[in-house]
N, C-alpha and C positions, 0 to 999 in steps of 0.2 A: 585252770593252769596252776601249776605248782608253783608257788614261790622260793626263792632261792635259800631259802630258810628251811624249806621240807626237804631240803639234798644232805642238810646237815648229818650224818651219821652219827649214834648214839653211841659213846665208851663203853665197853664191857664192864660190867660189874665189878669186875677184878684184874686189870691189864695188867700183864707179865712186867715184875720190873723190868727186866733186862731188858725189854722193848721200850718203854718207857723212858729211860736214861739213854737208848738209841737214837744217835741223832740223823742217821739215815731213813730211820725207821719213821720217825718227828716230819722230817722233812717229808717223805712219801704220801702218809698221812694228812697231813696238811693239805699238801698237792691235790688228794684224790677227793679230800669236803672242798676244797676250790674250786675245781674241775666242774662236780658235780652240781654246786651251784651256781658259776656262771654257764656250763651245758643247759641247766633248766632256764634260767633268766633270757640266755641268746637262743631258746628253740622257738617262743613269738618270732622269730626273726628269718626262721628255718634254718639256725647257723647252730655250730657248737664252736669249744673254743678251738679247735686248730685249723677250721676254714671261717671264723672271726680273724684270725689270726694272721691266718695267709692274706685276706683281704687290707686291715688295717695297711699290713704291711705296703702294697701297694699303691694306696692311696697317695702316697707321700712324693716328693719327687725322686729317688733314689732311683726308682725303676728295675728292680732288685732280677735275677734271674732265678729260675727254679730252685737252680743249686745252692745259692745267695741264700735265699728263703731256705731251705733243707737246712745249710748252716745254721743259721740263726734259729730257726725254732727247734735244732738238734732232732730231726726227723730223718727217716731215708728218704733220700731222694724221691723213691717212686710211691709214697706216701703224698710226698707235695705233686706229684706229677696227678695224683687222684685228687685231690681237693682243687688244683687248680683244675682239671676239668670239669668239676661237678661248677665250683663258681663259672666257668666259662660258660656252660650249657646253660647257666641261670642270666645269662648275661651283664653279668657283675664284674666281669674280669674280661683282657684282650693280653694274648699274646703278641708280641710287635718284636720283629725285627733286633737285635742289638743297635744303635746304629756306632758304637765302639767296635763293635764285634760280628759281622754279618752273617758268624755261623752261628750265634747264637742266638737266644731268645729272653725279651724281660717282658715282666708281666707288670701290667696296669690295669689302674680299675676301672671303671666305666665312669659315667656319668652318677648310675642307676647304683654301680656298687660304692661310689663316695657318698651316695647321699644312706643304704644301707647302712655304710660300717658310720656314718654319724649316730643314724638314731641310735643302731645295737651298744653304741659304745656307752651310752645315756643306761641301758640295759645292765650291761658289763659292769659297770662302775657299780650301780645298785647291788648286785652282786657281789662283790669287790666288798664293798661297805659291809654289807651284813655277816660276813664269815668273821673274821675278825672283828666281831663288834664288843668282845669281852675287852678290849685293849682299852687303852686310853690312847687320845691321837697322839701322845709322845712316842707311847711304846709302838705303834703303828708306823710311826715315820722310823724309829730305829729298826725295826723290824723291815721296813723295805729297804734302807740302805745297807744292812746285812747282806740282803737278801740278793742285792745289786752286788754287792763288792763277791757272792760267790757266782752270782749267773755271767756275770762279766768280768773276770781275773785279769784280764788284760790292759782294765782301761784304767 
């Protein structure tokens, strides 16, 4: 099994400045050696990160609807419509009823999928840890409340 560490992607010999001083390009970047090592860490799990993601989310009591989840993880809709059926068929996840709303539908997790997103979250976080392990945990913690005030602008 790969370790979250073999996702790491190696710098090009000579990266473009202009990419470099990119701070869209920075952030992408970043995103896609994150991605890839918690995708390796969460696949013992048979999970990646965006049906990790969908699940967490569940677990919680919110009781979030599709759409809810599609927000928040800034996905299309019918992207969450596929990951919550694959979790569904794994029986990790239950559609129920609104009971706000009886045309709609929220999703919760199982039994079987709370105790999942526990372990993988044990996983994730390992993952999590070793991409930014150049920081120091100052620069770590400044680095996720950035990171917070741009993935959340509202709050």
């Amino acid at each position: 099994m790969p370790k979250p560490t073999d996702a790491v992607v190696p710098a090009p010999a000579s990266p473009a400045p202009a990419l470099t001083d990119d701070l869209s390009f920075l952030l992408a970047r970043a995103n896609a050696i994150s991605l890839a090592a918690g995708n390796a860490a969460l696949a013992v799990h048979g999970l990646k990160a965006r049906s990790y993601s969908v699940l967490v989310l569940t677990t919680g009591d919110a009781r979030p609807s599709q759409r809810e989840i599609a927000e928040f993880l800034r996905l299309d809709p019918s992207q969450v419509v596929s990951l919550v059926d694959d979790l569904q068929s794994r029986g990790l996840v239950e559609r129920r009823t609104d009971p706000a709303d009886r045309r709609a539908n929220v999703v919760v997790a199982t039994d079987a999928g709370r105790r999942l997103a526990s372990v993988a979250r044990g996983s994730a976080r390992a993952a999590e840890e070793q991409v930014p392990r150049q920081l120091t945990p100052d620069q770590r913690q400044t680095l996720a409340a950035l990171l917070r005030v741009l993935a959340f602008p509202e709050t």
